[in-house]
MARNUZA-404415 format. One record per residue (C-alpha): residue number from 1; residue in three letters; x, y, z. Coordinates in steps of 0.02 Angstrom, whole numbers, plus 32768, in hexadecimal, padded with zeros to 4 digits. Each point is the difference from the previous one (the first is absolute). Layout:
! MARNUZA-404415
seq  type  px  py  pz
NUM  Ala  X  Y  Z
...
This chain:
! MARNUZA-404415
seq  type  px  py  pz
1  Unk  8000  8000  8000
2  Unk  8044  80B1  7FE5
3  Unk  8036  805E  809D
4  Unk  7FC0  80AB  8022
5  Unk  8053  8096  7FD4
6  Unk  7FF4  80C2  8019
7  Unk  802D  808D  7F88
8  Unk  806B  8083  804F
9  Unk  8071  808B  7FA4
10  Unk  80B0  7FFF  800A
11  Unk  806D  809C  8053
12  Unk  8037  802B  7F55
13  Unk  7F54  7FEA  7FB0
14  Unk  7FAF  806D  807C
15  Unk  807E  8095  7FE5
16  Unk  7FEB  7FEB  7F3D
17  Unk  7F45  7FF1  7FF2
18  Unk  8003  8095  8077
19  Unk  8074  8067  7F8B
20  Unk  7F9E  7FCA  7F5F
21  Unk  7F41  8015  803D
22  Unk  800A  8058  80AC
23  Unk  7FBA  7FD2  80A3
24  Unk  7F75  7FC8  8039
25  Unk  8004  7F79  7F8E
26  Unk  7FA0  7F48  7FFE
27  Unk  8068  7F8E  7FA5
28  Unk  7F92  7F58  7FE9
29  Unk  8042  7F57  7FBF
30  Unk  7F7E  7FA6  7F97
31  Unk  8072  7F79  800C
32  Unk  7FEB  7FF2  80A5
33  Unk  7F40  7FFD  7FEF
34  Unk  8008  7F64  7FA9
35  Unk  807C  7FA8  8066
36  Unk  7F80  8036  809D
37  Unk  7F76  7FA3  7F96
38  Unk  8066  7F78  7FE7
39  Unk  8042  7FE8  80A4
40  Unk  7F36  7FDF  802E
41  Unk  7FBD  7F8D  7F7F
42  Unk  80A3  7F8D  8016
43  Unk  7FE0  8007  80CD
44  Unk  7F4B  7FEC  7FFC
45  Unk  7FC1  7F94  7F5E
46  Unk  7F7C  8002  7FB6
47  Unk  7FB7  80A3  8052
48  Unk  7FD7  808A  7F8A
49  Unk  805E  80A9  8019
50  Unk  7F76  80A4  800F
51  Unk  8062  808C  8010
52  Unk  7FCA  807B  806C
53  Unk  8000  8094  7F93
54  Unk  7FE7  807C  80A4
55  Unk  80BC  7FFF  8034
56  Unk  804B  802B  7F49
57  Unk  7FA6  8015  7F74
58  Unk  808D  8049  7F9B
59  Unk  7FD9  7FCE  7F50
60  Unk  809E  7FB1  7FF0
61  Unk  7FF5  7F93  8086
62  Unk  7F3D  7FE3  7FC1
63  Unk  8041  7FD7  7F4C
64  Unk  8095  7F73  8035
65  Unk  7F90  7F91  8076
66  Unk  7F70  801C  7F7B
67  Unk  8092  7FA8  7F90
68  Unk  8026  7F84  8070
69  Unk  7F4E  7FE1  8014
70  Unk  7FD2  8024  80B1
71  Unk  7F42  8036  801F
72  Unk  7FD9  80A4  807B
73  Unk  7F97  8029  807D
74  Unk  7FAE  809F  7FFB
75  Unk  7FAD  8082  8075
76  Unk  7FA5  807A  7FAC
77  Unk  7FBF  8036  7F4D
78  Unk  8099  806F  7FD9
79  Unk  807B  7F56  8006
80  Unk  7F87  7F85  7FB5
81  Unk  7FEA  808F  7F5D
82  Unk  80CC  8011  800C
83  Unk  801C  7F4A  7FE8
84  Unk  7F60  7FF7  7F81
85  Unk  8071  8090  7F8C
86  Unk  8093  7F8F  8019
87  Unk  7FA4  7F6F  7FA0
88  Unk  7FF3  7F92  809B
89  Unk  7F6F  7F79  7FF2
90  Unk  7F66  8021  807D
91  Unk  8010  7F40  8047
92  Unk  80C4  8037  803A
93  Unk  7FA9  8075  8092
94  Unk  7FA4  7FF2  80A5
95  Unk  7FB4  80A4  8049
96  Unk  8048  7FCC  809B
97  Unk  7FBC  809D  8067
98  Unk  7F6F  7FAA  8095
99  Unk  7FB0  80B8  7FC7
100  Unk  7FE6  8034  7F60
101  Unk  7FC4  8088  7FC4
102  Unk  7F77  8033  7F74
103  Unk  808E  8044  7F6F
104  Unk  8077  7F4C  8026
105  Unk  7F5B  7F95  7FE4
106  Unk  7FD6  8072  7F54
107  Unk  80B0  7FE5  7FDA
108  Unk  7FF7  7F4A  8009
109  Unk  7F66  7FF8  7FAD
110  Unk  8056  8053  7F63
111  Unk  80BB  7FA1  800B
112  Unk  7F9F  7F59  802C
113  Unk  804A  7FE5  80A0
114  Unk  7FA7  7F79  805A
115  Unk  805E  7FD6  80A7
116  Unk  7FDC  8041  8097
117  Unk  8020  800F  80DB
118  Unk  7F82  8012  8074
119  Unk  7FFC  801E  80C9
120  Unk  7F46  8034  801D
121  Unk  7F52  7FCE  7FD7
122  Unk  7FE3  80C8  7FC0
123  Unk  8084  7FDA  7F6B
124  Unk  7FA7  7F5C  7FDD
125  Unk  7F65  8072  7FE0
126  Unk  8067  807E  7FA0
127  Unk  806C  7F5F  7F8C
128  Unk  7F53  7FB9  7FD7
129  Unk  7FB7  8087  7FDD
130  Unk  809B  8046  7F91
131  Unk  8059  7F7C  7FD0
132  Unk  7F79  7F6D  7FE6
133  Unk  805E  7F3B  8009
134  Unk  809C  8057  801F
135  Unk  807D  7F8B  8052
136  Unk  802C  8013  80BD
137  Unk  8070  7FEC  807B
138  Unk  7FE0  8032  80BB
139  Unk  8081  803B  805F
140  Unk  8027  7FB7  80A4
141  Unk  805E  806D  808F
142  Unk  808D  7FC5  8049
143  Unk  8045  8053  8098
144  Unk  80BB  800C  7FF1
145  Unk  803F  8089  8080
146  Unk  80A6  7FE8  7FC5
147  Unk  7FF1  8046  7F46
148  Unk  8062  8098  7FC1
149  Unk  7F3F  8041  7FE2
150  Unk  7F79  7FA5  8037
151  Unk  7F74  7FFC  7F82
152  Unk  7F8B  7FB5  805B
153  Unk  7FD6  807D  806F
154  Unk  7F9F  8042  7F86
155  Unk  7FCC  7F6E  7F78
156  Unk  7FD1  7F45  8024
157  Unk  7F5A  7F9B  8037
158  Unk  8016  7F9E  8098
159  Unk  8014  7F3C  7FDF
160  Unk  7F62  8008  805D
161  Unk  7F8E  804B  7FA1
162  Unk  8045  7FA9  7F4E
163  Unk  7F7F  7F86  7FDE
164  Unk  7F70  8083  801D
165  Unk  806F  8071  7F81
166  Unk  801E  7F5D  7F81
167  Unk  7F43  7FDA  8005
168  Unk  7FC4  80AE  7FE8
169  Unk  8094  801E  7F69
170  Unk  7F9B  7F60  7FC3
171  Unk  7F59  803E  8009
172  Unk  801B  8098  7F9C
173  Unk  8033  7FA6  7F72
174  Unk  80BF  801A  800B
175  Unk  8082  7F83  7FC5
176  Unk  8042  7FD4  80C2
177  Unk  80A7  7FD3  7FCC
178  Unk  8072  8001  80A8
179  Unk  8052  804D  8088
180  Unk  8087  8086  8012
181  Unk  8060  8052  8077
182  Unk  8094  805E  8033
183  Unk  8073  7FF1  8081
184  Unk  8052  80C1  800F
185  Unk  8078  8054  7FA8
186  Unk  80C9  7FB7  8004
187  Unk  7FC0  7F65  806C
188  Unk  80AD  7FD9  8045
189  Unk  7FC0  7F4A  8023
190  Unk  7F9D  7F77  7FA5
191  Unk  7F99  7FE6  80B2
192  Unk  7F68  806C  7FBF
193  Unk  8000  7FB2  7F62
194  Unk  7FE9  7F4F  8045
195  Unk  7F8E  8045  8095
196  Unk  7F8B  8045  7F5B
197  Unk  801E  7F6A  7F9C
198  Unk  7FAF  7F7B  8084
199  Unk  7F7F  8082  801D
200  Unk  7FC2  7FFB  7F43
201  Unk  8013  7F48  7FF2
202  Unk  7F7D  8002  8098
203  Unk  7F95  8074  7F9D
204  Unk  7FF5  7F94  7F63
205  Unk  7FD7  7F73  8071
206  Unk  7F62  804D  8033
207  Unk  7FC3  804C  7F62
208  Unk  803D  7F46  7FB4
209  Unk  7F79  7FCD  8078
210  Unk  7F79  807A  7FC7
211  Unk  7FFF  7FCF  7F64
212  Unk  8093  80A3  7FCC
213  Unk  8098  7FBF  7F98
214  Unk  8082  8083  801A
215  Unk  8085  7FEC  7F75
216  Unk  807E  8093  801E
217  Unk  8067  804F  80A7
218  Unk  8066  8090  7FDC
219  Unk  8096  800C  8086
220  Unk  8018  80C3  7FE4
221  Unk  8096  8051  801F
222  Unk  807E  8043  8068
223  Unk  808F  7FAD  7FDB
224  Unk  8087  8068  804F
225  Unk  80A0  8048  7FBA
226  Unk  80A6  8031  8068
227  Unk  7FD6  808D  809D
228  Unk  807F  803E  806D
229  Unk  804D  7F73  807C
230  Unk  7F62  7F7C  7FD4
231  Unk  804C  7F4B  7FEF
232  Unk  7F8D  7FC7  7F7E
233  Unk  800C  7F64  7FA3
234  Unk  7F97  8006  7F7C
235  Unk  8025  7F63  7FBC
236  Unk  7FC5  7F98  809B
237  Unk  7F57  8073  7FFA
238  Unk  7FD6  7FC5  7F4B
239  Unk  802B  7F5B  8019
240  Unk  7F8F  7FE2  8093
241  Unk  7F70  805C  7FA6
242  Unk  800F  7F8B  7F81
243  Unk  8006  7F6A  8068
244  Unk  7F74  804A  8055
245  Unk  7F95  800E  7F53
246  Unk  8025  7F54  7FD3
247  Unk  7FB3  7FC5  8098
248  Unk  7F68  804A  8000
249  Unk  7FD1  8032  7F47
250  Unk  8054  7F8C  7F9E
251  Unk  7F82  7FF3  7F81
252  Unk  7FD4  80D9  801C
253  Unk  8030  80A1  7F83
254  Unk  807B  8065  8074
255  Unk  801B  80C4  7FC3
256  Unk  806C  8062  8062
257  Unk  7FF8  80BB  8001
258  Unk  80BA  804E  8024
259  Unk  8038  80AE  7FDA
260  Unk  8092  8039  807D
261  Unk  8050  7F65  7FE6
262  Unk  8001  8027  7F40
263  Unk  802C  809E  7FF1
264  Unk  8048  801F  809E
265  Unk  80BC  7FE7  7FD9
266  Unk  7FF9  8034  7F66
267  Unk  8028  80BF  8013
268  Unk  8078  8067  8044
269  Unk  8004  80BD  8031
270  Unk  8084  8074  7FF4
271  Unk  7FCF  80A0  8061
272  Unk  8085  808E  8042
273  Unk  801A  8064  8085
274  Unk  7FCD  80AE  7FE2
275  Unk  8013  8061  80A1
276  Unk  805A  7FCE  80AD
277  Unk  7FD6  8053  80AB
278  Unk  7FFF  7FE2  80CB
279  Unk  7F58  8014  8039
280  Unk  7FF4  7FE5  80C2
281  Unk  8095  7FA7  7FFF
282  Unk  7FD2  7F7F  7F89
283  Unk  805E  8005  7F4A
284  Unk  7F87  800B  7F7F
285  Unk  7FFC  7FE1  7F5B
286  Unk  7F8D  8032  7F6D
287  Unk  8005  7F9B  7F51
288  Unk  7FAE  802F  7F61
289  Unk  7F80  7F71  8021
290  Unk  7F89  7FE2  807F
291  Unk  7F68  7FBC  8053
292  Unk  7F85  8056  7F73
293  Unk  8079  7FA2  7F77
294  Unk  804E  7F66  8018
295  Unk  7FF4  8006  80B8
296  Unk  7F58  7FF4  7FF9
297  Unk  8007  7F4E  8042
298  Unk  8046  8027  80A5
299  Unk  7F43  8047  8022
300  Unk  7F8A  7F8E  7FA7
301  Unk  807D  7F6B  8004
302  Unk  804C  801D  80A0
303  Unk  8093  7FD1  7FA4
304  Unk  80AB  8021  8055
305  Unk  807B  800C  7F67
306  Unk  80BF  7FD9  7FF9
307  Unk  8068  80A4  7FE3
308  Unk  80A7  7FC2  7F97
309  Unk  808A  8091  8014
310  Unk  808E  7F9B  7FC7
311  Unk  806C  8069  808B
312  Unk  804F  7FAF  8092
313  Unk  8010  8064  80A4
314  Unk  7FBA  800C  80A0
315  Unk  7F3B  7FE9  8012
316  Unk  7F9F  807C  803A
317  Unk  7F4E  802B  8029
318  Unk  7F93  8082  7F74
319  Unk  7F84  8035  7FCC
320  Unk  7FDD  7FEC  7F45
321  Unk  7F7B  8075  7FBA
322  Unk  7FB7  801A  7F49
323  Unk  8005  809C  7F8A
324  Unk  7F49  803C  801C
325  Unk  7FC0  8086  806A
326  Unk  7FA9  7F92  8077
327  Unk  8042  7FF1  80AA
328  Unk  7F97  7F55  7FE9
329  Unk  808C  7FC4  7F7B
330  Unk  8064  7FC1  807B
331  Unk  802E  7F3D  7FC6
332  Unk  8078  7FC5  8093
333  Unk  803D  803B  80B2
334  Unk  809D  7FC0  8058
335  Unk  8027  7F96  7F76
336  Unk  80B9  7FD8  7FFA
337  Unk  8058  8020  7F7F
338  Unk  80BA  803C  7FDB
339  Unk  8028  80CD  8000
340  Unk  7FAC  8030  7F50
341  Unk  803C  809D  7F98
342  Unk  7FA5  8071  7F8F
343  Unk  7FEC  7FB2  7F59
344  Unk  801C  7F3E  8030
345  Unk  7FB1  7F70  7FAF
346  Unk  7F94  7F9A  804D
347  Unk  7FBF  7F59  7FC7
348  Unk  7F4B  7FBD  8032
349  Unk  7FE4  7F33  7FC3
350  Unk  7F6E  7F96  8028
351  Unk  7F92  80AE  7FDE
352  Unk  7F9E  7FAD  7F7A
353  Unk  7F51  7FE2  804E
354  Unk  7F8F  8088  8058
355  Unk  8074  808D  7FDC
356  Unk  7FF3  804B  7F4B
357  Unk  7F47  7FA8  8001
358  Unk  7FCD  8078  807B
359  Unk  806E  80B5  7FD7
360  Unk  7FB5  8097  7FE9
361  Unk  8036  80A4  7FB3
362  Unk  7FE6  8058  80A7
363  Unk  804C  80C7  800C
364  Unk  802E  7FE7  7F3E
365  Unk  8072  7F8C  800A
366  Unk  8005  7F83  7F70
367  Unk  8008  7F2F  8017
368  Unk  809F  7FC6  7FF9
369  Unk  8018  7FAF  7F3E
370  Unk  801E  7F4C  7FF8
371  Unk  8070  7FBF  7F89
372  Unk  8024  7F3F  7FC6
373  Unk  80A1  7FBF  8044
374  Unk  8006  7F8C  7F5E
375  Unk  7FF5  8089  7F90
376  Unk  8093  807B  8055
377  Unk  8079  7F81  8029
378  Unk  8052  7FE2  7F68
379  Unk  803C  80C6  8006
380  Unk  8049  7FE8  80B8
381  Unk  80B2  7FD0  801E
382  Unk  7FCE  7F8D  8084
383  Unk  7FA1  7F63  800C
384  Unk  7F7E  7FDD  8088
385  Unk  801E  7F78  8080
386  Unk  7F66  7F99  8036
387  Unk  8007  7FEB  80AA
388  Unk  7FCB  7F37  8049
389  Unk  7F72  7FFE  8072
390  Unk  8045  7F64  8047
């Protein structure tokens, strides 16, 4: 099987894509997409890959796993009509959003998108009534305190109540396909997984017995990626998922529904430092990036991202602040870092998911542009290690 690897810009890359395009600058390897896609259908067979469009949908990275032939799962009318432009076939995406709204159900109605997620008896009303025989999954919670983000706080029927839910999909005429769930965003173990897996498989047992033949379970996402000091193995996790699957639906269609993991390493950041000050004895320092751009996923992602200086010295605590007016741009305090000077580099990998996705162009300040590592390479002088996961 092929190991796992993580795209991350050289010293000497950093310093010349800086020179030739300027900073802030996303540098995305496509190649690195595909190897992420990879990585999952080789470590769990024979479960089809739905990207999660929500945590990049950069048409580049949209265009290579549409190549590979991945399928997507979609929130809202604005992605389903993006990937309809792109050419991508209706029966390649679930609206996987337990609450849709009135323009997603017109826009499935007109791209022939026919796969669906439910939580609620009020959106079995609103699929019937919308979406007549469309095919559904209901989405199960599963309480997993120890996800990055916990998703279930806010979506997920209780295992309880899933045979009143499977009965009632029934009712109304829908196609009551299967379960899904999701465990929480960068799971760190496979625990949650099997704890959701059993659960299901105790679910199809008692709609098996009402007369209900459930055919698909869709495992979600949250696959994690690298995070600070985390000891993840990644390889164990998908191994005992798909030990788990074989026990309990051998005979079952398994989707899974990762983004982060995806698209997660495959993007880098080069920001600067554009102004250096003591404020109340604390060193500060502002970059030309910040929690309205890139940044943007230390707030909704609660995402605590790796500063690369490529400077040895002695650590100290700062304060690193963005280039906005907003004394609310304000990524990281008493982070440690090495002493920083006006003007240096600073390299950001793993910034792939929930950071662009969810930039603004707050005070005036433009997105950062994201260029193709594939296509600039060839001009550099250097050539990009891949660093091993393992």
């Amino acid at each position: 099987m092929k190991s796992q690897t993580f795209f991350k810009l050289s010293p000497t890359s950093v310093e010349q894509l800086a020179e030739k395009y300027d900073t802030p600058l996303l540098v995305l390897s496509v190649q690195q997409i595909e190897d992420n896609y990879k990585y999952l259908t080789e470590h769990l067979p024979g479960v089809k890959i739905y990207y999660a469009v929500k945590s990049n949908p950069d048409p580049r990275i949209l265009e290579r796993l549409i190549e590979l032939g991945s399928c997507f799962d979609v929130a809202s009318d604005g992605e389903i009509l993006s990937l309809d432009a792109m050419g991508v076939e209706p029966d390649r995406l679930i609206y996987a959003n337990p609450v849709k709204t009135a323009t997603g159900f017109a826009a499935c109605r007109n791209t022939g998108v026919s796969k669906f997620t439910f939580d609620s008896e009020s959106e079995i009303r609103k699929m019937a009534t919308a979406v007549p025989g469309g095919t559904v999954l209901l989405r199960i919670r599963v309480d997993n305190s120890t996800a990055h983000v916990d998703l279930n706080k806010k979506f997920g029927a209780h295992p309880d109540d899933a045979l009143q839910l499977i009965q009632m999909a029934k009712a109304y005429g829908l196609d009551m396909a299967g379960l899904c769930f999701h465990v929480g965003s960068q799971a760190t173990s496979s625990d949650a997984y099997l704890q959701a897996i059993k659960i299901c498989s105790d679910i199809f047992q008692q709609a098996s017995a009402q007369g209900i033949q459930l055919r698909i379970l869709d495992i979600g996402g949250g696959f994690p990626i690298p995070a600070g000091n985390e000891n993840i193995d990644v390889d164990a996790m998908t191994q005992a998922i798909s030990t788990s699957l074989q026990e309990y639906f051998p005979h079952t269609e398994i989707w899974a529904e990762p983004g982060r993991f995806i698209c997660g390493t495959a993007v880098n950041l080069i920001t600067r430092v554009i102004g250096t000050q003591v404020r109340n004895n604390q060193q500060w320092y502002f970059l030309d990036e910040g929690l309205y751009g890139t940044f943007s996923g230390v707030i909704f992602d609660h995402w605590d991202f790796e500063l690369e200086t490529f400077k040895n010295g002695p650590l100290i605590p700062a304060t690193f602040a963005g280039p906005s007016c907003d004394s609310l741009d304000i990524m990281f305090r008493d982070k440690l870092t090495v002493p920083l000077e006006l003007d240096d580099l600073i390299l950001v990998p793993n910034c792939g998911a929930y950071t662009s996705a969810s930039a603004t162009v707050f005070n005036g300040f433009a997105k950062a542009p994201i260029i193709v590592w594939e296509e600039v390479r060839d001009f550099l002088a250097d050539e990009i290690p891949l660093a091993s996961a393992g």
